[in-house]
C-alpha positions as CSV (number, residue, x, y, z in Angstrom):
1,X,34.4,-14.3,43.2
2,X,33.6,-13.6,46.6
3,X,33.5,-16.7,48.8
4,X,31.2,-16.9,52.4
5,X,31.8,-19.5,54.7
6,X,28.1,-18.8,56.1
7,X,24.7,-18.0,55.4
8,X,25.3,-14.7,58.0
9,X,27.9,-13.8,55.5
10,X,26.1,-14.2,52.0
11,X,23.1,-11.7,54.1
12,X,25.4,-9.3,55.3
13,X,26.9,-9.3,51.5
14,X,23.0,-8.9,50.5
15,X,22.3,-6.3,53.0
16,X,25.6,-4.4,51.3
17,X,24.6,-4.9,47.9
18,X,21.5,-3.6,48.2
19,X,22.5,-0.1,50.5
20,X,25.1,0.3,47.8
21,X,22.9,-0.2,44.6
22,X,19.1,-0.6,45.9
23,X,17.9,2.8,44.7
24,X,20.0,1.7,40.8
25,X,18.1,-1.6,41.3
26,X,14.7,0.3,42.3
27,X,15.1,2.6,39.3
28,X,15.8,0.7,36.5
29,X,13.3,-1.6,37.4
30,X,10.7,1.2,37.8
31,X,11.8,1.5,33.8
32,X,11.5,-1.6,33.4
33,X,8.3,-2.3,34.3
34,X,7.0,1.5,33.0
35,X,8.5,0.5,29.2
36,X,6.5,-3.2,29.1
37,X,3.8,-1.5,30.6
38,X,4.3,1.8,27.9
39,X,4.8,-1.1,25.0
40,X,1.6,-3.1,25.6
41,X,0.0,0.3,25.9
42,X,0.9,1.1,22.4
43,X,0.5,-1.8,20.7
44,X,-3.2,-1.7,22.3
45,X,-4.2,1.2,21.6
46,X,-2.7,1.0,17.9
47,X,-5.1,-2.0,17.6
48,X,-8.0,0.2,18.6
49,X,-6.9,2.7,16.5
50,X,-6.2,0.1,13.5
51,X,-10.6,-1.8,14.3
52,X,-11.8,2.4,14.4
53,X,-9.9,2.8,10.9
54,X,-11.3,-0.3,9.7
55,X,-14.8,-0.2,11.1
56,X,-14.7,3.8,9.6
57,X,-13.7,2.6,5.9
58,X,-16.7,-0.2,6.3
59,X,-19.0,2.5,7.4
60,X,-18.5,5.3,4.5
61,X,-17.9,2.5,1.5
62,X,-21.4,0.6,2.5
63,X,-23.3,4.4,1.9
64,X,-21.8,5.0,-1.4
65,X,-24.9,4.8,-3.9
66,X,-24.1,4.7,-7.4
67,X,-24.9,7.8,-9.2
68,X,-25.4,10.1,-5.7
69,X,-22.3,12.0,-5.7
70,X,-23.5,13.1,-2.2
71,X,-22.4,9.8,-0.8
72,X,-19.2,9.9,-2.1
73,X,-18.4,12.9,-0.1
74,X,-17.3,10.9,3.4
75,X,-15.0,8.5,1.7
76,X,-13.4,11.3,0.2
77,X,-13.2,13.1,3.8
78,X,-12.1,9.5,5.0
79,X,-9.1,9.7,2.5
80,X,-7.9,12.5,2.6
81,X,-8.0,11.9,6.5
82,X,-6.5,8.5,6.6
83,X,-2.9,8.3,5.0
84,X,-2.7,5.0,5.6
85,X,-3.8,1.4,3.5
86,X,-7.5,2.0,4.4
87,X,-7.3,5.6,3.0
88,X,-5.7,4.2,-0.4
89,X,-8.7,1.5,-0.6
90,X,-10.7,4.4,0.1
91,X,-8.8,6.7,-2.9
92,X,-9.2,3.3,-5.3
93,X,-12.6,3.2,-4.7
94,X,-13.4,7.1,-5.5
95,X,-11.7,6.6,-8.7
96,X,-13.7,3.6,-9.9
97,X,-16.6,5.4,-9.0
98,X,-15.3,9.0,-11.4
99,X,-14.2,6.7,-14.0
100,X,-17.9,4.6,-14.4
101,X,-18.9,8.3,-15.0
102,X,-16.1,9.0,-17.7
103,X,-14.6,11.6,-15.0
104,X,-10.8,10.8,-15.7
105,X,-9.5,13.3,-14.3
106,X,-10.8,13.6,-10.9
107,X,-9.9,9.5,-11.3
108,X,-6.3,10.4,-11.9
109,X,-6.1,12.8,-9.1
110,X,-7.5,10.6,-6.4
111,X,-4.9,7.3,-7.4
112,X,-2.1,10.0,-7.2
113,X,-3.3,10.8,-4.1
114,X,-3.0,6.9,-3.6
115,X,0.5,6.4,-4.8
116,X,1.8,9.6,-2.3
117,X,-0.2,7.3,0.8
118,X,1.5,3.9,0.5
119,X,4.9,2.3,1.0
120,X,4.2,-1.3,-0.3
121,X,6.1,-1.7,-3.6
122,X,2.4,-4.3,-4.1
123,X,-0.1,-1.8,-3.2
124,X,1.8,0.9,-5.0
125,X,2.0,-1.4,-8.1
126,X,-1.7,-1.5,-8.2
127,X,-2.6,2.2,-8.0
128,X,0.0,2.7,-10.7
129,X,-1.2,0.2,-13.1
130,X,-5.2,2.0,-12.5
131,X,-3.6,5.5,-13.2
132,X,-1.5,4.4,-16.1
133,X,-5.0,2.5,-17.7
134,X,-6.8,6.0,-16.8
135,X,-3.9,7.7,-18.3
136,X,-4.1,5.9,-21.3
137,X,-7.9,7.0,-21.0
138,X,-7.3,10.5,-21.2
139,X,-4.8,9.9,-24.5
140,X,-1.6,10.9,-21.9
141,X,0.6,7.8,-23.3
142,X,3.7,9.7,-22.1
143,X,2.6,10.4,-18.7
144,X,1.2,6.5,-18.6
145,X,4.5,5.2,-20.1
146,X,6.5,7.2,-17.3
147,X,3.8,5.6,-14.4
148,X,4.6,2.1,-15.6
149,X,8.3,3.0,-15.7
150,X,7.6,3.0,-11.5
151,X,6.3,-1.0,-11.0
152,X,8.9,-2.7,-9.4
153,X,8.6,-6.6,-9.6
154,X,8.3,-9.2,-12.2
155,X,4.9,-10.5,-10.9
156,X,3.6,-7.4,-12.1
157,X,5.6,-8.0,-15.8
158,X,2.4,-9.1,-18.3
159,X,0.1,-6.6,-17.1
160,X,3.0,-3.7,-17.4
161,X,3.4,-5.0,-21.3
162,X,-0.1,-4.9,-21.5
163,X,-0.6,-1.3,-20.7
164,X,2.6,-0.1,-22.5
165,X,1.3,-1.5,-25.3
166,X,-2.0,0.0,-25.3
167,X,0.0,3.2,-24.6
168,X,2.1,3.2,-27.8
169,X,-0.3,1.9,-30.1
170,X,-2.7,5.1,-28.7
171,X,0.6,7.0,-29.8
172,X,0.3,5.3,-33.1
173,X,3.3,3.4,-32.3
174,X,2.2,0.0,-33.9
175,X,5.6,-1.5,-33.9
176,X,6.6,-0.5,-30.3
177,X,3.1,-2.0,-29.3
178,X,3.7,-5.2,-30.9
179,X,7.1,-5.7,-29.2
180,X,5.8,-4.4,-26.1
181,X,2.7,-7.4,-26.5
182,X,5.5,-9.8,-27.5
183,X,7.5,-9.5,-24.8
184,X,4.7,-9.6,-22.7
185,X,3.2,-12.8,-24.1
186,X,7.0,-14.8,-23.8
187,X,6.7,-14.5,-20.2
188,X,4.0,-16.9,-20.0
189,X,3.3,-16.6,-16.3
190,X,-0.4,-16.4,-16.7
191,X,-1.8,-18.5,-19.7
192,X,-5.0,-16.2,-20.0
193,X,-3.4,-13.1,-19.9
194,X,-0.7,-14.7,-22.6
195,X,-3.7,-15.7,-24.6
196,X,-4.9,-12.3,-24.9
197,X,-2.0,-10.8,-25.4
198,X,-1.4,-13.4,-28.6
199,X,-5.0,-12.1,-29.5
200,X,-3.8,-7.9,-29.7
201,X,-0.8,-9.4,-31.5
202,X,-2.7,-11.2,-34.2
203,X,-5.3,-8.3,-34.9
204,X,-2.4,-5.5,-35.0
205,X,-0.5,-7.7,-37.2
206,X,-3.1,-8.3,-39.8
């Protein structure tokens, strides 16, 4: 450590410093200051970008009329735009809509659109547990068996037995549906759900 009997010595040993390393010193701080000021930048104007999505999605769901397919056309633009969590909201809501008008298929294509646009194991849970229901719908147990195969997480467990349930017995699998019910109803993590599971058991069983 450099020791200076003077405050003449510590500025000449600033005065060095600085003709030795100024222009390092200038630069990095001119990259300092551009990355902060690059960062806020970013995470601004993904804000914006996240209220225009939002405000967007608000804007085509509050036209849809029931019944006027017409309506329906700019949330389907929106989500086939927006592969992002607004855009699956968007696909979810298109299929309700072809499904209240017995349109299954259309219904199954737009929740696979769904599953491609999403990450969250949640979110992804959801649309798979709609398309394996519609799936059942369209008397495709194998293909709503193999969706269900997909949900991750035990939270999702009852309503997974439920559906595989439903699936067999439409297979005319009466046994496989009753185990799949059983199982289902021993978890117990939702008392209603349990209750109606008891309820498919008891009917199938008579």
């Amino acid at each position: 450590m450099e020791i200076y009997e003077n405050e003449n010595d510590q500025m000449e040993a600033v005065k060095r410093f600085f003709a030795e390393n100024g222009k390092a010193l200038i630069v990095g701080v001119v990259l300092g200051v551009g990355a902060l000021i690059g960062w806020r930048f970013w995470n601004d104007h993904q804000a914006d970008a996240a209220r225009e999505t939002s405000l967007a999605y608000d804007n085509a769901i509050a036209a849809v009329k029931p019944g006027d397919a017409q309506t329906l056309a700019p949330v389907e633009k929106f989500a086939a735009d927006n592969k992002n969590i607004y855009g699956v909201f968007a696909s979810l809501e298109l299929a309700q809509q072809h499904v209240d008008k017995n349109e299954l298929d259309k219904a199954a294509q737009l929740l696979s659109q769904a599953q491609a646009a999403t990450k969250d194991e949640n979110m992804k849970a959801i649309v798979s547990l709609r398309l394996a229901r519609v799936q059942v719908q369209q008397k495709q147990a194998d293909n709503a068996l193999a969706t269900l195969d997909t949900i991750k997480g035990e939270g999702w467990s009852m309503i997974v037995a439920d559906l595989r349930g439903e699936a067999l017995l439409s297979k005319g699998d009466k046994q496989g549906a009753l185990d799949a019910w059983r199982k289902g109803a021993a978890l117990n993590t939702s008392p209603a759900l349990s209750e109606m599971l008891q309820m498919k058991i008891n009917n199938l069983s008579v």
